[in-house]
N, C-alpha and C positions, 0 to 999 in steps of 0.2 A: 596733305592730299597724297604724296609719296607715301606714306605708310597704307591708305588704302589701294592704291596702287600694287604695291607688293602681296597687300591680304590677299587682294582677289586672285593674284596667280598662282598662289598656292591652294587656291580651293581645290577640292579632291570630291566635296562632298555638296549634293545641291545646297542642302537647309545653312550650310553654314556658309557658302557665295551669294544666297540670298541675305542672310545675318549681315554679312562684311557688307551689300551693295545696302541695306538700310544704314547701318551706323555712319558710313561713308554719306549720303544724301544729309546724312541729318547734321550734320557738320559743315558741309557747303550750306544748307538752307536753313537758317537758324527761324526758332519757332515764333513768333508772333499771337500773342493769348487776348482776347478779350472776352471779358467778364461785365457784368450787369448791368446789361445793358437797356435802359430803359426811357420811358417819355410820359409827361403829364396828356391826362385827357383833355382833351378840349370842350371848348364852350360853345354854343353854337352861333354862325358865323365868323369864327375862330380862324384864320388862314395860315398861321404862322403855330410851329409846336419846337420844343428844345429837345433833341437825345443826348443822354448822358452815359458813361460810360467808362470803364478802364482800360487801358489796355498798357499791356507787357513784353516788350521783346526782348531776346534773349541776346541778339547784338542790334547796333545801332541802325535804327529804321529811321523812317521821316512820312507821318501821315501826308499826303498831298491832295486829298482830294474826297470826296464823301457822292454817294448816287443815295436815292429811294424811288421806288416806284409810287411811295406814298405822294411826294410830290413834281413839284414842277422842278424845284430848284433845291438843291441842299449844299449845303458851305459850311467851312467850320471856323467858328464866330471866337471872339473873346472880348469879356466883358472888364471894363474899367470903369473907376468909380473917378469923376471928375468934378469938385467943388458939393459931393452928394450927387449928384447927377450922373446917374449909368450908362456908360456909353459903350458901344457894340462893333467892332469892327471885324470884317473879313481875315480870316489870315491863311496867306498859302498855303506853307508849310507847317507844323509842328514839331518838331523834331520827339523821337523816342527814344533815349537813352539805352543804351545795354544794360539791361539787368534792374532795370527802373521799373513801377507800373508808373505810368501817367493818367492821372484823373479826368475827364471831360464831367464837371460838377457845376450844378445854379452856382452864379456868379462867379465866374469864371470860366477857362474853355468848355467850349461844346457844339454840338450839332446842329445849326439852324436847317429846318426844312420849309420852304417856305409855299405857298398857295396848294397849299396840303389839296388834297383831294374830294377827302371828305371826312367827316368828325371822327379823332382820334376816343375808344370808346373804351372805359376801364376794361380789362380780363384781355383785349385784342392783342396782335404781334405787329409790329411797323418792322418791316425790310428795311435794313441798311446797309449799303456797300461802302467799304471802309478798302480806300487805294493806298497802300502802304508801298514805298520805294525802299528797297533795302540793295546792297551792294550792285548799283544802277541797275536792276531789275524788278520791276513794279511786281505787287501779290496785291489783288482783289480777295479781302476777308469780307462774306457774308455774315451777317451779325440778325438777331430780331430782338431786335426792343421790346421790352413788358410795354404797356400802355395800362399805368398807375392814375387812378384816383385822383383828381385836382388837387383837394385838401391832400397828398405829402408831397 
C-alpha cells in the first residue's frame, strides 16, 4: 500500500493519478468471478429448485450467505451420501480459497432456494445474490442463473 501511496504523490498528470488510484483499489479489493451459473426448470407444484455455480477469488473469501427474490428462502446446502441415502444439510459458511474456483455442482454444494415463487421455466434468468466476506468486509455479487431444461 506504501508504494501506492508514493504513486499518487508523484502524479503530475491526470490520466496517470487515475491509472495509479485503479491499480492501487485493485490490490486492496481482490476480485471475486462467478461463472455459470445456473438451475434446473421445474415441475409443476415444484417449491424447491438447486443453483449451481462456480465461483473464483483471487484472495481468500468465505461465501456467508445467498438472497433471491425468486424465493422465500435461499441457503447453501451440501449434499452427503449416507448408507445410499442423500442427505442435505445447511452450511454457513463455505470458504473460497485464493486462487481456487470452487464448484456449487448436483451432488454436492449448492444453492437451495426454497417456496420458489413461481415455476422455474427453461430459456428464463433466477436472481441470485451471492454475500461474499473477504478481509472482514462483506461484497453482495449479483449473479443470474440460466434456468436449463429438466432433462440436463
Amino acid at each position: 500500500m506504501r508504494q501506492c501511496s508514493t504513486a499518487l504523490w508523484f502524479c503530475a498528470n491526470t490520466a496517470v493519478c487515475i491509472a495509479s488510484l485503479i491499480a492501487c483499489a485493485a490490490r486492496v479489493q481482490a476480485a471475486v468471478l462467478v461463472e455459470n451459473a445456473w438451475v434446473r426448470a421445474t415441475v409443476p407444484g415444484q417449491k424447491v429448485a438447486a443453483v449451481y455455480l462456480d465461483i473464483h477469488s483471487d484472495a481468500r473469501a468465505t461465501l456467508i450467505g445467498v438472497r433471491s427474490p425468486a424465493a422465500s428462502t435461499a441457503e447453501v446446502h451440501s449434499t452427503s451420501n449416507d448408507g445410499g441415502v442423500a442427505k442435505m444439510r445447511q452450511v454457513q459458511r463455505l470458504d473460497l480459497p485464493a486462487g481456487q474456483t470452487v464448484r456449487l455442482a448436483p451432488n454436492g454444494n449448492h444453492i437451495m432456494l426454497m417456496d420458489i415463487k413461481q415455476p422455474l421455466q427453461a430459456g428464463a434468468r433466477v436472481p441470485v445474490v451471492l454475500i461474499i466476506e473477504q478481509k472482514g468486509k462483506k461484497k453482495w455479487i449479483q449473479v443470474q442463473a440460466e434456468v436449463r431444461p429438466v432433462t440436463q
